[in-house]
Each structure stands twice: as structure tokens, then as C-alpha cells.
C-alpha positions in Angstrom: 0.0 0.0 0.0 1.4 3.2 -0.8 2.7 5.3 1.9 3.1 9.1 0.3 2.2 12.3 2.0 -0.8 14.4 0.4 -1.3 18.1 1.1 -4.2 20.0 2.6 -5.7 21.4 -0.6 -6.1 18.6 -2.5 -8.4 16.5 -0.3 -12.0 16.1 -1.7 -15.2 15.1 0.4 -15.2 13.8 4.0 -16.8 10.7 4.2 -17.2 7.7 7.1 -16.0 4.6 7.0 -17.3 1.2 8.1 -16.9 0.0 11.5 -13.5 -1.5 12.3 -11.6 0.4 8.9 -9.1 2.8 10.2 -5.8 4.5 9.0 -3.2 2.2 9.5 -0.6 4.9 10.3 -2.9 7.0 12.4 -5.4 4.5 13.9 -8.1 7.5 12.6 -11.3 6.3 11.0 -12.4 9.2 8.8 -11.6 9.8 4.9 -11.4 11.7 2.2 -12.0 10.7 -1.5 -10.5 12.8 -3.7 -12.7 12.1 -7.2 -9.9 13.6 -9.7 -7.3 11.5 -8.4 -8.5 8.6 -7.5 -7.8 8.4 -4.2 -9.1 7.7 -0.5 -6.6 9.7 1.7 -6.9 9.6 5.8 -8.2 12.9 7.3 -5.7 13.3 10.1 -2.1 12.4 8.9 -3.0 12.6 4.9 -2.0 8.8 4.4 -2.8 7.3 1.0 -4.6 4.4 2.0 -6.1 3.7 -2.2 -5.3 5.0 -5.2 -6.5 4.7 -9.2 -9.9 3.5 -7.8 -12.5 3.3 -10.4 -15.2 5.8 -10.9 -18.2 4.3 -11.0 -20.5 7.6 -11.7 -21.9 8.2 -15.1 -19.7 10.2 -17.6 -22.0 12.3 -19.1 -23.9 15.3 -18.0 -27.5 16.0 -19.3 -28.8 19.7 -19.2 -32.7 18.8 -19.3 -34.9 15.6 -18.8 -34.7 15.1 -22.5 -31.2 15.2 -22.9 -31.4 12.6 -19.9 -33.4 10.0 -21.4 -31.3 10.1 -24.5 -27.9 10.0 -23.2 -29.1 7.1 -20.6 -28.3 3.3 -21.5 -30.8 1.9 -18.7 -34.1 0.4 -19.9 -37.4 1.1 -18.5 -38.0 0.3 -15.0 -39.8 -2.9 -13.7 -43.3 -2.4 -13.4 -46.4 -4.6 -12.5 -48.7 -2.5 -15.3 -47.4 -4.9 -17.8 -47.7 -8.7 -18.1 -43.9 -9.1 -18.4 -42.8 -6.5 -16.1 -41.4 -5.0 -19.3 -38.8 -7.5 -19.9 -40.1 -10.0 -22.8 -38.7 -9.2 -26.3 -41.2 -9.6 -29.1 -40.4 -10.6 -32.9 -40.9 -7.9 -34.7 -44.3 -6.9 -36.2 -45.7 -7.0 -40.2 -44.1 -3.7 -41.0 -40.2 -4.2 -39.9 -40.5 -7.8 -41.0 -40.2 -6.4 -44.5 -36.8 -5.4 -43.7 -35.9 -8.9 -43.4 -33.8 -10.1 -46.6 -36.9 -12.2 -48.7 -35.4 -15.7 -48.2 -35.6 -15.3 -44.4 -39.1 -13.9 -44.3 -40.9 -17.3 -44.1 -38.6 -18.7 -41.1 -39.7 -15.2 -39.4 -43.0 -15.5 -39.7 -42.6 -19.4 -38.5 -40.9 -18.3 -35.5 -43.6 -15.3 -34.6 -46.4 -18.0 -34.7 -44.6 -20.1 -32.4 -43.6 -17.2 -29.9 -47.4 -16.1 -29.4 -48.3 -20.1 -28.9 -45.7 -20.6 -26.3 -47.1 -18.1 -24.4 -48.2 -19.0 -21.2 -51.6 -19.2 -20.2 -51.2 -16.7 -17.2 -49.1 -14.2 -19.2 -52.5 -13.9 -22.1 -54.7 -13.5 -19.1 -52.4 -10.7 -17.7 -52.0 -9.3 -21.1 -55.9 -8.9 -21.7 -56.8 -7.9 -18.0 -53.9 -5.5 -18.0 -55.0 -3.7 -21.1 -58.3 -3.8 -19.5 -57.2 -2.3 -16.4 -55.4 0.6 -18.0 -58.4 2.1 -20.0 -60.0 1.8 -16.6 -57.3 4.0 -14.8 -57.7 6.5 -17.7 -61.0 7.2 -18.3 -61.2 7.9 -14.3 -58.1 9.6 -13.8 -56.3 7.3 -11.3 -53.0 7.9 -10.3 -49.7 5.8 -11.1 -49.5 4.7 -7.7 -53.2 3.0 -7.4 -52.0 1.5 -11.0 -49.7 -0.5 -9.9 -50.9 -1.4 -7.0 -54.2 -2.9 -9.0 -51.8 -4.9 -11.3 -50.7 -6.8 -8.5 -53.2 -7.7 -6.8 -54.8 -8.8 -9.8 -51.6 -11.2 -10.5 -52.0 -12.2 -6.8 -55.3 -13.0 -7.9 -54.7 -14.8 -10.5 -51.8 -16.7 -9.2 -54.4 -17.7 -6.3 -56.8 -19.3 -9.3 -59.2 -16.3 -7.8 -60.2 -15.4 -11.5 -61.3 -18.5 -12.5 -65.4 -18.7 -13.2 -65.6 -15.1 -12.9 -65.4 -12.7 -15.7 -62.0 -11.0 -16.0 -63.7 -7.4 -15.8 -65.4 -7.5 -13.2 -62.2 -8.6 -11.1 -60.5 -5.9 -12.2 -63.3 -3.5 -11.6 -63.2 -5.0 -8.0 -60.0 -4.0 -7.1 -60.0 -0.5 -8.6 -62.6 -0.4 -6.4 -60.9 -1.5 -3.1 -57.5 -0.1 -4.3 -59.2 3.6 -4.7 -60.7 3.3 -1.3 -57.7 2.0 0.3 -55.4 4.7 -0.8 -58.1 7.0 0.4 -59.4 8.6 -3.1 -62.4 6.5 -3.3 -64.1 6.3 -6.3 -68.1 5.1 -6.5 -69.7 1.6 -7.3 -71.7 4.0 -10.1 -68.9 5.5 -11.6 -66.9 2.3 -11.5 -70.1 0.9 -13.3 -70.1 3.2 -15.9 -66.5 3.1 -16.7 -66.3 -0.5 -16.7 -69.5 -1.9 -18.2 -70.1 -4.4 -15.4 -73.0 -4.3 -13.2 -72.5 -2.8 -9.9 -73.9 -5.8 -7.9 -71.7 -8.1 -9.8 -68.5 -5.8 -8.6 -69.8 -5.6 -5.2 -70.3 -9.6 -4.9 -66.9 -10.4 -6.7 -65.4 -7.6 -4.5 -66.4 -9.3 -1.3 -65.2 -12.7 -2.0 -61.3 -11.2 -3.9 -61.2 -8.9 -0.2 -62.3 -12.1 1.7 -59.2 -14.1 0.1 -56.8 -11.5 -0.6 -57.2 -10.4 3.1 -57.8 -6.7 2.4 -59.0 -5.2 5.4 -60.7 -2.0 4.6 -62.6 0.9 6.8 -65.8 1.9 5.7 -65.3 5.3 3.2 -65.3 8.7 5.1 -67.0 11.7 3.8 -64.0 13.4 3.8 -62.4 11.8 1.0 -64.9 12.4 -1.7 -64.9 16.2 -0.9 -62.0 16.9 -3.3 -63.5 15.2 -6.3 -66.8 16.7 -5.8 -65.9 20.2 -5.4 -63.4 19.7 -8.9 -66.0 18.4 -10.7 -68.3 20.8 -9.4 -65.9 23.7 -10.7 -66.3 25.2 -7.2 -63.6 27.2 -5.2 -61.3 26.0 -2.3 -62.8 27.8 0.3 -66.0 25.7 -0.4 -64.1 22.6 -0.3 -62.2 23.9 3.1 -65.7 24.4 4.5 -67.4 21.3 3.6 -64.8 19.3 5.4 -64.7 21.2 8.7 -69.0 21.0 8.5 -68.1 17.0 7.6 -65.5 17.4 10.8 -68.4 18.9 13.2 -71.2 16.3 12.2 -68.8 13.4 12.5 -68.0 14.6 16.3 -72.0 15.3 17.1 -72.2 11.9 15.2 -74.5 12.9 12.5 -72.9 10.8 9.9 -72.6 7.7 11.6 -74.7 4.8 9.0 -75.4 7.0 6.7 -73.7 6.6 3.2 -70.5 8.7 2.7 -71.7 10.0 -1.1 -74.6 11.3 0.0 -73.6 13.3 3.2 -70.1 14.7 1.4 -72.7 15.8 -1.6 -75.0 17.8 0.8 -71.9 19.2 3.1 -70.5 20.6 -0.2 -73.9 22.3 -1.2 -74.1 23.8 2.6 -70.4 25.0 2.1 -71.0 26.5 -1.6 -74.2 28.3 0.1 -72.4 30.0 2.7 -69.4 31.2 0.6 -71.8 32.2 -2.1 -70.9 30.1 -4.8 -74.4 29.0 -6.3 -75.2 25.5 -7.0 -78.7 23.7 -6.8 -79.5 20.5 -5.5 -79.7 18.8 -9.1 -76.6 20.2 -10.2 -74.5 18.1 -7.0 -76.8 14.9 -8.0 -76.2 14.8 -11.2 -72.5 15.6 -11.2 -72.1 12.8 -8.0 -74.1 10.3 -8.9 -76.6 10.3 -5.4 -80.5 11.2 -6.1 -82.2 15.1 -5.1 -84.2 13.3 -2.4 -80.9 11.5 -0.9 -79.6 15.3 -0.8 -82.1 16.9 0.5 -82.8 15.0 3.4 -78.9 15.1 4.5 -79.2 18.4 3.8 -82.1 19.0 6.6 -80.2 16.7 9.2 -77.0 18.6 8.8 -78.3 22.2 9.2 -80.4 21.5 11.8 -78.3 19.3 14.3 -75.4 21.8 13.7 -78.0 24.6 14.5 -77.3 26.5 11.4 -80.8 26.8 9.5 -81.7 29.9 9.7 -78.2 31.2 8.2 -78.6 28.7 5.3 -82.0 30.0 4.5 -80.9 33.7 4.5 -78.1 32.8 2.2 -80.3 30.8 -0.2 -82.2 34.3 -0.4 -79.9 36.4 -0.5 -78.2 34.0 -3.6 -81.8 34.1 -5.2 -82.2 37.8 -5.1 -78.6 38.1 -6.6 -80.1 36.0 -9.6 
């Protein structure tokens, strides 16, 4: 091991070693790597302990995310959203197989067959369920994160023979279902309905038995949680959304909400809240746009104002809106 003296200036940055790894001039246990040279020098006495170590950093630099993804040799990450993780090459399609010399086309072709037989039976299902499950996460606007976490418990699923006798759509609308709620942006058995095209008793009887054998364990949805969505696809203003969730906050502690259904209490806290901050919106508009019916709204509605001894403030807004109009 080399032996030579080092002076102050050309240290580089201080790092810690492992337990036990000291200077064995000094006995000190602190170092300095020194990225231009090469070199791991002790702290205290300025003993050379390594030199021409290898530089394992990248050797470009990148100037904008564009620039990154060009210059980087790493694939894609590993994710669950495809059947394959992302790993399985495939022959190539119609088009490039025309850049194939003409004598070789044939043997190509042979060999494409044989790849898509080979196939196994769980990687088809994947690939079909998968695609399924992504239309799903777009037409509702579900994030990366609930994604991925559908894709595998759907392979879970599968792997468990779970799927088998029951339609592959209406799995995967079960556990967008439970996924949503258990990551706490919940989405509705109607909306999930009407994205997926599978009756919302069937998702509610195929989501029982996949939570039953899965073992997710999930609270009943919280008022709370839908007030965000609503008040978006209401186009209303944040202050309404603040003030439906403190009114949601004061009937939960007076225990207002208790077995009633979470929908149709968040819909009438967010019409209360868009009446006091004097953002119009009548009862038909929130039913419509939430999928809960005028009469479910309107009697949550009287129960809120009235146990939280606000009615006669709420009916001098509403009047005060109507003359405005």
C-alpha cells in the first residue's frame, strides 16, 4: 500500500467509513475521497490508503430531462402494469418484417407464430386484464400509484386461481374499487359501473369474495375523502371545499354521519359549504354531477343544518343567492 504524503488542498469530500476500517498509520477512522485523483486519503495524517480506484458515476452530464433520457443506456424500470414487467422481447411486427432479406421472411414468420403459442396461459390472461385495467385507470383519472398497486393484486389474484369462473372485468373492476378506497381517493360503485361496463352488484359480490381471500382489510369510506373530487367536478372554489370538510369534521364529532352513506352526506356538506361562501349550485346540479339522487340530498341536507343549528343562516343565504339572480 502506498505510503506518500498528500497536502491539505487537495483533499475532496469527507466521508465515514465502516466499523472496524481505520488509517493504519494514524489509527483514525475518517476519509477523504478525492474524485480527480482517485484516491481515499486519511483525514488526520494525509495517508494514501487507495489510489487509481475506479469511478463508478456516469460520464456524461444531461442539461434537461430530454437530454437525460437520451444520453441514458438503462431500460425502463420494472413495473407490475405490464404482463412481463417490461422484460419479454417480441419478434418484430408486419411492417419491420419487411426489412428482413426475402429468403428469411418465411422462417420469421414461423418463428412469430410459435412465440405467441408458447405463451403461457397466465401471461394472455395478464396481457388482456392488464390492457383492460389501463383504459379503466384512464377514463377515471387514477393515479400511477393505485395502477400499480391494481396490477398486482390482480396477479395475486390470479396466481391464487381467484379469476377463475368469474369474468376477467369484473375482477379488475373490484379492485379498482378497493385499491381507490384503500389509498383514500375512493371512487363510486356507479362510476366504477359506468367506466367498466359491469354491473354494480356483480362488482360488489366479486369484491367481497377477492377482499375475503386477498385479506384486504378495509374501513368503511369517510365523507371526507370524496370532498376533493366533488368540489373539482363541481368547478367550485377551495374555500367551499375547506368548509365542507370542517361541517363533515363537526357532524362526524356530534355523530351525525354515523350509518349514513358517505356520497350522500359529502354531496349535501358541499352544497351547505357552496351556500355559505356564495358560490351557487342547486341540488340537481350536486346529484347529477355525484351520482346520489335530489331526495338523498335533500334530506342530509335538513339533518345537517339542523343538528349543527345552522338553518336559519342557510335560508338567509339561499335568499340572499336568489335575489342576486
Amino acid at each position: 500500500m502506498p505510503k506518500k504524503k498528500v497536502k491539505e488542498e487537495s483533499r475532496g469530500v469527507v466521508t465515514s467509513q465502516a466499523t472496524g476500517v481505520v488509517c493504519p498509520e494514524c489509527g483514525y477512522h475518517r476519509f477523504f475521497e478525492d474524485p480527480v485523483r482517485g484516491e481515499k486519503i486519511c483525514a488526520r495524517c494525509g495517508l494514501v490508503l487507495d489510489e487509481a480506484m475506479v469511478d463508478f458515476s456516469q460520464e456524461w452530464r444531461a442539461f434537461d430531462e430530454e437530454q437525460k433520457l437520451r444520453r441514458a443506456r438503462a431500460g425502463a424500470p420494472l413495473t407490475s402494469t405490464k404482463h412481463d414487467k417490461g422484460l419479454t422481447t417480441e419478434i418484430g411486427k408486419s411492417g419491420e418484417i419487411l426489412k428482413v432479406a426475402p429468403e428469411k421472411r418465411a422462417q420469421y414468420q414461423r418463428l412469430t407464430k410459435w412465440q405467441k403459442r408458447l405463451i403461457e396461459s397466465k401471461d394472455r390472461n395478464l396481457s388482456f386484464a392488464l390492457s383492460e385495467l389501463q383504459r379503466l385507470v384512464s377514463y377515471l383519472g387514477l393515479s400511477r400509484a393505485v395502477h400499480e398497486e391494481v396490477a398486482k393484486k390482480y396477479e395475486e389474484a390470479v396466481d391464487k386461481g381467484l379469476v377463475r369462473g368469474r369474468s376477467m372485468e369484473s375482477v379488475i373492476a373490484a379492485l379498482v374499487y378497493a385499491v381507490c378506497r384503500e389509498m383514500g381517493t375512493p371512487r363510486t360503485l356507479e362510476e366504477i359501473e359506468k367506466a367498466s361496463g359491469v354491473d354494480k352488484r356483480e362488482i360488489g359480490r366479486t369484491y367481497r369474495y377477492i377482499a375475503r381471500q386477498l385479506n384486504i382489510k378495509i374501513l368503511p369510506a369517510s365523507p371526507e375523502d370524496y370532498v376533493p373530487r366533488f368540489t373539482t367536478m363541481l368547478g367550485l372554489s377551495d374555500k367551499v371545499q375547506a368548509r365542507a370538510i370542517q361541517i363533515l369534521k363537526k357532524a362526524k364529532k356530534n355523530d351525525i354521519t354515523s350509518g349514513k352513506g358517505p356520497t350522500g352526506v359529502a354531496a349535501a356538506a358541499v352544497y351547505i359549504a357552496a351556500v355559505l361562501e356564495g358560490e351557487k349550485k342547486t341540488q340537481r346540479e350536486i346529484a347529477e354531477a355525484v351520482g346520489v339522487t335530489e331526495v338523498t340530498i335533500r334530506n342530509r341536507f335538513k339533518e345537517l343544518i339542523e343538528k349543527l343549528g345552522i338553518a336559519e343562516e342557510i335560508e338567509k343565504k339561499i335568499k340572499e343567492l336568489e335575489e342576486k339572480s
